[in-house]
C-alpha positions in Angstrom: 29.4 22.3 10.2 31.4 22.8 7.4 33.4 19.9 5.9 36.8 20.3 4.1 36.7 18.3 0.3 38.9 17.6 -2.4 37.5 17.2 -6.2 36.8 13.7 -6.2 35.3 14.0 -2.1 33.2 17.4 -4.1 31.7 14.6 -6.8 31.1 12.0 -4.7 29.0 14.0 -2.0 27.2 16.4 -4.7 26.4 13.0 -6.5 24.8 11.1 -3.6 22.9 13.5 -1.6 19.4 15.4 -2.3 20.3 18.2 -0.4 21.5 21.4 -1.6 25.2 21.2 -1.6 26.9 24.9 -1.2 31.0 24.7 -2.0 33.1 27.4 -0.9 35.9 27.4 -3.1 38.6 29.6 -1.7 42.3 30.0 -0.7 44.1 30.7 2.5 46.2 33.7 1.4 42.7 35.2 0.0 41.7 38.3 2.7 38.1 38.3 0.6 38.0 34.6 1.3 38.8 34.5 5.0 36.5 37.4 5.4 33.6 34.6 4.4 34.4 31.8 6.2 32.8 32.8 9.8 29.7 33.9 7.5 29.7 30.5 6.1 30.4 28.9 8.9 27.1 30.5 11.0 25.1 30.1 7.4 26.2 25.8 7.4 24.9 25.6 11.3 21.4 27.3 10.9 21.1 25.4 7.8 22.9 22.0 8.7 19.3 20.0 8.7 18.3 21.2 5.1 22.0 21.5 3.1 25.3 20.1 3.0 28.5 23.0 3.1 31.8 21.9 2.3 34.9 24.5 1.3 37.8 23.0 -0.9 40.9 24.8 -0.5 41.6 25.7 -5.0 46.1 25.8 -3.8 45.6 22.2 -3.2 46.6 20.4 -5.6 43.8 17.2 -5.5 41.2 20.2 -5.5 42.5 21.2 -8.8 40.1 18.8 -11.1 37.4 20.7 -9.5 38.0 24.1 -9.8 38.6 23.9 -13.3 35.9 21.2 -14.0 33.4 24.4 -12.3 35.6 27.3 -14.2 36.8 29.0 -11.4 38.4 32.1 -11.9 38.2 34.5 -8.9 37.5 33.4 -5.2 35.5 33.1 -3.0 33.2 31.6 -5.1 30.4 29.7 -3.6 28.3 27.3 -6.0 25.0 25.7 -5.1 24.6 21.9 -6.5 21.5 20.0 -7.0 21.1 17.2 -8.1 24.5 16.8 -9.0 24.1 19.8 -10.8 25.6 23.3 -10.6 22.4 25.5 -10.2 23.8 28.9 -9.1 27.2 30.7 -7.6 27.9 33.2 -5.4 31.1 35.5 -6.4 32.9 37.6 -3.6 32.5 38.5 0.1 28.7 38.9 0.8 27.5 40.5 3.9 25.3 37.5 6.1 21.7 38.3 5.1 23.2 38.9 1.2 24.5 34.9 1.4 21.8 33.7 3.3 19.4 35.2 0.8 21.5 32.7 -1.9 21.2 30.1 0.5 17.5 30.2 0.7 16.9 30.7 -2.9 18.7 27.2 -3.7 17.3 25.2 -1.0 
């Protein structure tokens, strides 16, 4: 299940969890971005017991801090965290087994 996040909600989750955390950042006048979000979606229930998915919405304006904390530019842009860390990012629409390759790779 994905979980909707703000900046400081994106800190505090990436910071106290050891699983992989993947953040969709996107928009909802983005067509490349709502084209994801069933891919994601299917991608955050096979994987629900290994990783953490959350979007945050970059328009809103508590989701700002984030967005340029991670330099984001373009959307959809999804960024794996460990350890509190960014570790890798996805940029634009990927076909399912193209993102769920990115998923496994950061597990």
């Amino acid at each position: 299940m994905v979980k909707y996040v703000n900046a400081a909600g994106l800190e505090e989750l990436i910071g106290s969890t050891d699983k992989t955390v993947y953040c969709d950042f996107w928009a909802s006048w983005c067509g490349p971005c709502r084209m994801l979000a069933p891919v994601f979606e299917e991608l955050s229930d096979k994987y629900e017991d290994e990783a953490v998915f959350v979007k945050i919405d970059v328009d809103e304006e508590d989701s700002e801090p984030a967005a340029i904390k991670y330099g984001i530019t373009s959307i959809p842009n999804i960024i794996a965290f460990k350890g509190g860390k960014p570790v890798d990012n996805s940029l634009g629409f990927k076909p399912q087994a193209m993102l769920e390759e990115f998923v496994e790779k950061n597990l």
